[in-house]
C-alpha positions as MATLAB code, in Angstrom:
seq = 'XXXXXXXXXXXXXXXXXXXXXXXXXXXXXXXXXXXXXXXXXXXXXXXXXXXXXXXXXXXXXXXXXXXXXXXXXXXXXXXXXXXXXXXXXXXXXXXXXXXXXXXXXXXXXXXXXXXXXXXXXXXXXXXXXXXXXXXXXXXXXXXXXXXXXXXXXXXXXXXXXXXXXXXXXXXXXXXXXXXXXXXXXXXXXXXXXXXXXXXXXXXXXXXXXXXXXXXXXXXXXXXXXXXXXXXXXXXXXXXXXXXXXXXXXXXXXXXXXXXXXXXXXXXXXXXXXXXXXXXXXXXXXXXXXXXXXXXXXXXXXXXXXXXXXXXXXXXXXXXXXXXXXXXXXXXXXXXXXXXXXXXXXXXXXXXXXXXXXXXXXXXXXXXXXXXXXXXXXXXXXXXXXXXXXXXXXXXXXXXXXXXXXX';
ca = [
     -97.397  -48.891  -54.188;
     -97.524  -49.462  -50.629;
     -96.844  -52.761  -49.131;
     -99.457  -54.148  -46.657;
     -97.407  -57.093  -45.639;
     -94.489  -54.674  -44.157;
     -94.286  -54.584  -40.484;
     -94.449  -50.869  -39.070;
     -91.732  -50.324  -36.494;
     -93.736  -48.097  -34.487;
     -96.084  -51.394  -33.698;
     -92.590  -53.521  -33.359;
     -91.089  -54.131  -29.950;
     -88.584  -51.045  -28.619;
     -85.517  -53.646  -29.238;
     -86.746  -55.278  -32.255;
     -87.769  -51.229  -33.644;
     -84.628  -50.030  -32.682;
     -82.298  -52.843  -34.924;
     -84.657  -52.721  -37.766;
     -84.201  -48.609  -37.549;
     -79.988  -49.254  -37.704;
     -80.400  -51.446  -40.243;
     -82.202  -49.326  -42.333;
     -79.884  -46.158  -42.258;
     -77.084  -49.019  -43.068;
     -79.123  -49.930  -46.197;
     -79.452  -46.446  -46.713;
     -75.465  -45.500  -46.605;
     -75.162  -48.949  -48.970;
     -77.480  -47.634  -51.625;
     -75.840  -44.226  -51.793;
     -72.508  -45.834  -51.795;
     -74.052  -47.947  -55.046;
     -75.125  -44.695  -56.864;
     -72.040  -42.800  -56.707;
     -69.952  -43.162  -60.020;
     -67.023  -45.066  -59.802;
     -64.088  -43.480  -59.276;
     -65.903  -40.692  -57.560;
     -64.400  -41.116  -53.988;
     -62.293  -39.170  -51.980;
     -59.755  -37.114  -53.423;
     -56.777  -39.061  -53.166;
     -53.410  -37.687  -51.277;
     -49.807  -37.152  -52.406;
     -48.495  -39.261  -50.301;
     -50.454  -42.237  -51.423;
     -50.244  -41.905  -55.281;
     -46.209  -41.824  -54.529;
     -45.951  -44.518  -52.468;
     -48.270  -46.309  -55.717;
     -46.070  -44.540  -58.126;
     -42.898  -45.532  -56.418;
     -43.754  -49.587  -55.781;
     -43.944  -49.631  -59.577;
     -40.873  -46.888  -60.859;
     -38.641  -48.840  -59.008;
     -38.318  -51.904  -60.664;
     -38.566  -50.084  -64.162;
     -35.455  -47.528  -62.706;
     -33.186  -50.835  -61.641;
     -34.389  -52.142  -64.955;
     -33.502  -49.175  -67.220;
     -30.152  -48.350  -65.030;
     -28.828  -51.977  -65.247;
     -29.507  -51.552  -69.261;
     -27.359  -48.558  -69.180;
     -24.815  -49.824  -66.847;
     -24.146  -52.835  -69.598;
     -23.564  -49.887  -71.818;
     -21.247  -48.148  -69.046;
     -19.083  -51.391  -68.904;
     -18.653  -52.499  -72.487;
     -17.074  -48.702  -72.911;
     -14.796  -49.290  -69.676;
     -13.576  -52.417  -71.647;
     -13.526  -51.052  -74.930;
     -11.244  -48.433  -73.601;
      -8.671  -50.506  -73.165;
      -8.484  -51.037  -76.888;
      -7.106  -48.210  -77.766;
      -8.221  -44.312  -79.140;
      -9.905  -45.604  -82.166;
     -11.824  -48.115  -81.092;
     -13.484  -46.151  -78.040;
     -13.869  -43.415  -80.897;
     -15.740  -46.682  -83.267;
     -17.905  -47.470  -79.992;
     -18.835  -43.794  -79.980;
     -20.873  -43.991  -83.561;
     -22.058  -47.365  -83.121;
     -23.695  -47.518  -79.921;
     -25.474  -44.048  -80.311;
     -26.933  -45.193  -83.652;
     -27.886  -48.462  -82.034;
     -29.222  -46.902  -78.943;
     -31.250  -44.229  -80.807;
     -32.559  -47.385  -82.939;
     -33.644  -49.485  -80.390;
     -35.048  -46.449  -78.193;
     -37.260  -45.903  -80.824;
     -38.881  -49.548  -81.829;
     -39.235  -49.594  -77.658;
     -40.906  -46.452  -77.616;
     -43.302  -47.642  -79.638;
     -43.665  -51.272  -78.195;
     -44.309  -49.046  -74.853;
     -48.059  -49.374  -76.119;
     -48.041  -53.530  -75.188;
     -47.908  -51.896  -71.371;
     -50.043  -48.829  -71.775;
     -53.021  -50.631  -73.402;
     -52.479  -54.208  -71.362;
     -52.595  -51.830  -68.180;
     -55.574  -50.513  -69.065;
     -56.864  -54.154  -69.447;
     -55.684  -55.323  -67.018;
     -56.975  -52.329  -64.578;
     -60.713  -53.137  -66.116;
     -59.688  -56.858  -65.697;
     -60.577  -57.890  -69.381;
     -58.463  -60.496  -69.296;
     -58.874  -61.120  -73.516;
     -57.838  -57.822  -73.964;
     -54.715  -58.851  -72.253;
     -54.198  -62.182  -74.294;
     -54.770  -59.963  -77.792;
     -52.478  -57.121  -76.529;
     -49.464  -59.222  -75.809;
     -50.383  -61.396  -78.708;
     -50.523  -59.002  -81.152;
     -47.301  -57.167  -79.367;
     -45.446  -59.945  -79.901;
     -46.021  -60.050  -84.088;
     -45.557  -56.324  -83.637;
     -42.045  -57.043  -82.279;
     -40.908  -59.687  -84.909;
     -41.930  -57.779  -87.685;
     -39.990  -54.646  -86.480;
     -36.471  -56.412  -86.383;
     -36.556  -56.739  -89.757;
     -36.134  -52.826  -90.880;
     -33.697  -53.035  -87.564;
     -31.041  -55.370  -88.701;
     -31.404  -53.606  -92.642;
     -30.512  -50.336  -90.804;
     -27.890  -52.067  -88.922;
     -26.292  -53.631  -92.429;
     -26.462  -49.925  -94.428;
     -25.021  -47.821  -91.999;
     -21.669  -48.140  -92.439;
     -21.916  -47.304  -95.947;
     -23.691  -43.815  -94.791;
     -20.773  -42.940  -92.638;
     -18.701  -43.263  -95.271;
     -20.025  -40.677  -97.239;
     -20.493  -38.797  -93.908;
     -16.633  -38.037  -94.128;
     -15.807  -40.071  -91.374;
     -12.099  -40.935  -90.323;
     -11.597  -44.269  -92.497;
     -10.038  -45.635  -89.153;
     -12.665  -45.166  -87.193;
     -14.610  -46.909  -89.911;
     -13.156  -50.270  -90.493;
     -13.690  -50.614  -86.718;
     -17.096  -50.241  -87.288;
     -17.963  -51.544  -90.084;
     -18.140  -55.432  -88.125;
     -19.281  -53.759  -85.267;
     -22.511  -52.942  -87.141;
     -22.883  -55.863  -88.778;
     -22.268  -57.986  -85.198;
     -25.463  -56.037  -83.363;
     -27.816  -57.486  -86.541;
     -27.747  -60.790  -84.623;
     -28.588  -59.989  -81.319;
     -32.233  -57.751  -83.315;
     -34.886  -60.425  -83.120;
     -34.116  -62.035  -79.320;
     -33.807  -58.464  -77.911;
     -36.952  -57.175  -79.566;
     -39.030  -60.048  -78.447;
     -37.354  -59.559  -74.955;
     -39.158  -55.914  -74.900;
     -42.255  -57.223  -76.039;
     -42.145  -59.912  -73.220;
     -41.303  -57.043  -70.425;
     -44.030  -54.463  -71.490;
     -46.312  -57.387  -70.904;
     -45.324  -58.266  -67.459;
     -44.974  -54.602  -66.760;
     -48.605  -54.399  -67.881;
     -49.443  -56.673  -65.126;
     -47.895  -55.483  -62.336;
     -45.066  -57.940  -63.046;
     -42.378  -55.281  -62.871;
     -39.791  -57.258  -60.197;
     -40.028  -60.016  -62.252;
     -38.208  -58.100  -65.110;
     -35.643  -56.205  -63.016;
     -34.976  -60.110  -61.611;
     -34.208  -61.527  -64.464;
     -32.263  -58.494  -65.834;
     -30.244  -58.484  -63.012;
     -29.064  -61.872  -63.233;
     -28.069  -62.063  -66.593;
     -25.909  -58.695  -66.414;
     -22.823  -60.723  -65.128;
     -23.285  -63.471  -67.781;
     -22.858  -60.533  -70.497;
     -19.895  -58.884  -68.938;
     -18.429  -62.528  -68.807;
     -19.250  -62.691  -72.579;
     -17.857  -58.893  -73.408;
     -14.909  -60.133  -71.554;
     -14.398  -63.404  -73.828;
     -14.792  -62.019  -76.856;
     -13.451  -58.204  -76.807;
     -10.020  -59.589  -75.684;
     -10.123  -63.431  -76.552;
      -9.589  -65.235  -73.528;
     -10.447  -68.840  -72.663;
      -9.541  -70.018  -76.212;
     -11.870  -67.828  -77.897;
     -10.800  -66.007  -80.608;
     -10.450  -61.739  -79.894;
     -12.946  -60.521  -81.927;
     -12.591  -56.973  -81.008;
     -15.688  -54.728  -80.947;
     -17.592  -57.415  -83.169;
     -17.547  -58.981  -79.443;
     -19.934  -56.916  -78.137;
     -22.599  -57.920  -80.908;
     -22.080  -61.753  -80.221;
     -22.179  -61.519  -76.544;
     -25.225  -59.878  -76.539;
     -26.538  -62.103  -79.179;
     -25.584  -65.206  -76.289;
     -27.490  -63.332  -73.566;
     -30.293  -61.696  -75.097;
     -31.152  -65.306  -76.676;
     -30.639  -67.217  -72.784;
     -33.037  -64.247  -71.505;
     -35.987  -64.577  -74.228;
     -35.898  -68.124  -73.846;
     -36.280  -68.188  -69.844;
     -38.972  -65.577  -70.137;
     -40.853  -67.633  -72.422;
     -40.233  -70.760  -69.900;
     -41.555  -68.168  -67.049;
     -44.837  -67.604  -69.100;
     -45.334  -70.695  -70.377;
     -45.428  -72.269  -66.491;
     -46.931  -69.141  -64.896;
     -50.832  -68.939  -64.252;
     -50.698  -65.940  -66.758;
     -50.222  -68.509  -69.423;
     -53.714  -70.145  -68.457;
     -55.432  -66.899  -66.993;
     -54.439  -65.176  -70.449;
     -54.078  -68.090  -73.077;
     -50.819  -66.272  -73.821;
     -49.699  -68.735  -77.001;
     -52.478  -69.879  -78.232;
     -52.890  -69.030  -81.829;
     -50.242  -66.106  -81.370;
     -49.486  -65.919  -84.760;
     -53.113  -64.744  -85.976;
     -52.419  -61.155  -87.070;
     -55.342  -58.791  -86.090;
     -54.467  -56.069  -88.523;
     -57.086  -52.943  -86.890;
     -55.443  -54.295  -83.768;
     -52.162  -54.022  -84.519;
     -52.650  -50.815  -86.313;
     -54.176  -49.287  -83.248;
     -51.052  -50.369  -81.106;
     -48.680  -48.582  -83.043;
     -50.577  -45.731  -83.554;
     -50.914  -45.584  -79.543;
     -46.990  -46.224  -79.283;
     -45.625  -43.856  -82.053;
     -45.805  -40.583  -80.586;
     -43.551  -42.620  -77.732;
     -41.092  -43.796  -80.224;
     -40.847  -40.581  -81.934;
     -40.105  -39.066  -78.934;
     -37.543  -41.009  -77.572;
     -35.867  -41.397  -80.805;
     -35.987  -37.579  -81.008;
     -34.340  -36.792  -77.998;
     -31.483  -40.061  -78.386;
     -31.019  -39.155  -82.225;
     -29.741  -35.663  -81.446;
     -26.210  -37.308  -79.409;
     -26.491  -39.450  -82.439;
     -25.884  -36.675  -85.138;
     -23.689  -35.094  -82.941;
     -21.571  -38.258  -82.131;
     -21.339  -38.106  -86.334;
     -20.706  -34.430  -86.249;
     -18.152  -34.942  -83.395;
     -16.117  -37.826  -85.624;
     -15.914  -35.202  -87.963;
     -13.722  -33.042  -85.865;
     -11.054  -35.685  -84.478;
     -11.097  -38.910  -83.584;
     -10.233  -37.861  -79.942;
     -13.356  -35.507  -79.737;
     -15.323  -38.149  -80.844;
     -14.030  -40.843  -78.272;
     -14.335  -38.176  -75.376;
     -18.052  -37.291  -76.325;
     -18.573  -41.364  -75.710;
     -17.425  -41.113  -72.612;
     -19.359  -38.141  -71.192;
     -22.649  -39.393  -73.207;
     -22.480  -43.169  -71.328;
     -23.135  -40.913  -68.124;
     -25.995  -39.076  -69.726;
     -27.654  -41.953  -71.099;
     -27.993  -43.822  -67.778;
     -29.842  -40.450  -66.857;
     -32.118  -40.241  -70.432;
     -33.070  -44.544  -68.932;
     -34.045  -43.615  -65.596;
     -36.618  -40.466  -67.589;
     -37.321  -43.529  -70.065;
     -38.221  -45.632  -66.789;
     -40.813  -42.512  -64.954;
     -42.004  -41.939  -68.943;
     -43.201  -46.042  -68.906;
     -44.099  -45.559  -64.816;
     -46.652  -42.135  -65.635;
     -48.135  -44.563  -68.754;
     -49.149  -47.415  -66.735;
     -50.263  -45.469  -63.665;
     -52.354  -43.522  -65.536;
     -53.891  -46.635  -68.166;
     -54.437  -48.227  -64.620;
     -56.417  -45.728  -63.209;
     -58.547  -45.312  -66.671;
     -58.898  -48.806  -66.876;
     -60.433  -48.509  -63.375;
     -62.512  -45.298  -64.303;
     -61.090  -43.596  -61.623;
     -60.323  -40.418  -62.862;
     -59.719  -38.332  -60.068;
     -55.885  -39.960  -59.802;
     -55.227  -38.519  -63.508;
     -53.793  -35.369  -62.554;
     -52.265  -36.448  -59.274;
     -50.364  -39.094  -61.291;
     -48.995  -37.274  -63.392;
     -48.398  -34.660  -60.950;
     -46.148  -37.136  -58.669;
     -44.369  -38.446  -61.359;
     -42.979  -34.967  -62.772;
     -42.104  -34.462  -59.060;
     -40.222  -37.179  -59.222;
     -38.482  -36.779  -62.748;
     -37.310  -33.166  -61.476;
     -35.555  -34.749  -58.063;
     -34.131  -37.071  -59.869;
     -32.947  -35.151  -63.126;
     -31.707  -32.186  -60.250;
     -29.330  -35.371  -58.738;
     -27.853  -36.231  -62.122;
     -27.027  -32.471  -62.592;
     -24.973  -32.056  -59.281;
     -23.030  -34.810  -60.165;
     -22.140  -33.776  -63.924;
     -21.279  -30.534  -63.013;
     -19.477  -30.655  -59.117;
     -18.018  -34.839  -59.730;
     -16.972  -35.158  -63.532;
     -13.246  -36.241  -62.281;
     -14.506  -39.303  -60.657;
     -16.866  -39.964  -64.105;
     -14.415  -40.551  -66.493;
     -11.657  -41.845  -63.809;
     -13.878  -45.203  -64.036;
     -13.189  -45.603  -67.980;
      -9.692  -44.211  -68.547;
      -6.592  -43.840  -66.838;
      -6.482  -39.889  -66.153;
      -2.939  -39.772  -65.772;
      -2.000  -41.847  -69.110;
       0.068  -39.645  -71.919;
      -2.206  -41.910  -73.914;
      -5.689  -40.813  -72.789;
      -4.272  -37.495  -72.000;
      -6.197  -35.156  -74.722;
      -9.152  -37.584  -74.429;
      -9.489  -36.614  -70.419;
      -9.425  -32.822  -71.772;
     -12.086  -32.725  -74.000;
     -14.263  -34.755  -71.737;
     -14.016  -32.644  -69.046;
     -15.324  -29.933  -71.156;
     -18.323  -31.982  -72.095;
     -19.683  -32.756  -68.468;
     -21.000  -29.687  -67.369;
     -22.851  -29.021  -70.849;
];
């Protein structure tokens, strides 16, 4: 229906025409702009989606490296024990690795589905995700310390050497502690990954790493009046730190706007069972994977022990190498989920493929780095954990070598 009242710009002045005639293709341009679906726009480049990719895989890489490097050091120490005990290490830390991988794996989910929140900014999608992936983490360090308390009576019957055993029997039973603060830990980082909050985790990481190596220190050799507790040492010192670091996360959250923005604790304990169920179902296939790939160096560390004690010791030391390369995979694995729940949180779907894309670019650079080094630098590997030219270590620097370029 035509409008009487409207002012024809033939009849208007030529300078009062002329800006209502601009003003109208502007208006114009606006209301296409309006139409378009989101996430329709340009097509966008390489370069961007990796310099996005890269802000955010950084802080997760630091974060995942500085977990294995705590691994790296406690076996540098533990060497110093003696054959056996690096041999103990060996089975413990791979079974406890592959456990913990796989719980994380599936807690993964917190950051997938609170990115995907958070890039849609439904901000009580965010409080029930961590909420929920916070009960999710509590109730899963239950089955972990059980495992934790049985295993030693598996490797018995797995004909293990009945040395090797009694050195890890308390072992096993020391990482039980340390279950319910490091869990909850995870829980808390997948949520500030979620939110962009990346840096804040690598900070906080970082500056605890020399408070656990002080701890390793005190009780793997008993200094400072502290009774030596041997490999058992490991298990409280990480009990110590992973309790300081849950509690000054919580502190962080509790004075941070997210607390408010998010409602964070209130009612936390309300179990939303669909909820919940949906969460693990997103962060199983995850789990399963990581556990898959982690498991295998598991039954082979058990498979190894079987052979010889020093087999067994010298597989530790090559594995500690690969496993800072499996967390840096772990780290563009969490990097590729977030990117992408971003973007589909933002219904931009054109950055899908490119996302993806970047990030296998990356994984293959990275992966191709680890492999020189393995193969061309294995002598300067295991001259950080053992003395190469000890009698003692002697048939332990042998087999190594042989495991580095495999």
């Amino acid at each position: 229906m035509k409008n009487n009242n409207l002012p024809n710009i033939n009849e208007l002045p030529r300078g009062r025409a002329h800006e209502v005639s601009r003003f109208s293709k502007k208006l114009s341009k606006t209301l296409l702009v309006l139409k378009r679906p989101r996430g329709s726009g340009n097509k966008p480049s390489l370069i961007e989606e990796f310099k996005c990719s890269i802000r955010l895989a950084l802080p997760l890489i630091a974060t995942e490296i500085i977990f294995a490097l705590n691994a790296f050091i406690a076996t540098a120490m533990i060497a110093h024990l003696g054959k056996e005990e690096l041999a103990a290490n060996a089975l413990v830390w791979n079974i406890y690795i592959a456990l913990v991988l796989f719980f994380v794996g599936i807690l993964c989910s917190i950051s997938i589905m609170i990115s995907q929140s958070f890039g849609a900014k439904d901000n009580q999608g965010i409080s029930i995700c961590f909420k929920q992936g916070l009960i999710m983490a509590i109730l899963f360090s239950i089955p972990m310390m059980l495992i934790m308390w049985i295993t030693p009576i598996i490797l018995t019957l797995a004909n293990q050497d009945p040395t090797v055993i009694r050195h890890a029997k308390p072992f096993f039973h020391s990482l039980i502690l340390p279950m319910l603060p490091l869990i909850v830990t995870i829980a808390i980082e997948h949520f500030l990954i979620g939110i962009t909050k990346a840096k804040i985790v690598m900070l906080i990481t970082a500056l605890f790493v020399p408070i656990e190596i002080f701890f390793y220190y005190l009780f793997l050799f008993g200094k400072f009046g502290i009774p030596k507790a041997g490999l058992a040492g490991i298990g409280y010192s990480l009990t110590i730190s992973y309790t300081i670091i849950v509690i000054c996360f919580i502190a962080y959250l509790h004075f941070s706007k997210a607390s408010k923005t998010y409602g964070l604790f209130e009612k936390w304990w309300i179990i939303e069972r669909k909820f919940l169920i949906e969460m693990f179902r997103v962060g199983l296939p995850l789990g399963l994977m990581l556990f898959g790939e982690v498991a295998f160096f598991a039954a082979v560390a058990i498979m190894m022990g079987i052979l010889s004690t020093t087999t067994l010791a010298a597989f530790q030391i090559a594995y500690q190498y690969l496993l800072i390369a499996l967390m840096v995979l772990c780290a563009l694995s969490q990097n590729t989920s977030i990117r992408v729940g971003s973007e589909v949180g933002r219904n931009n779907r054109n950055k899908l493929k490119i996302t993806t894309a970047v990030n296998m670019m990356m994984g293959f650079g990275l992966v191709s780095i680890f492999a020189i080094f393995y193969i061309f630098f294995p002598q300067i590997a295991v001259g950080l954990d053992i003395d190469m030219n000890s009698i003692h270590y002697k048939d332990v620097t042998i087999e190594t070598l042989k495991f580095f370029p495999l």
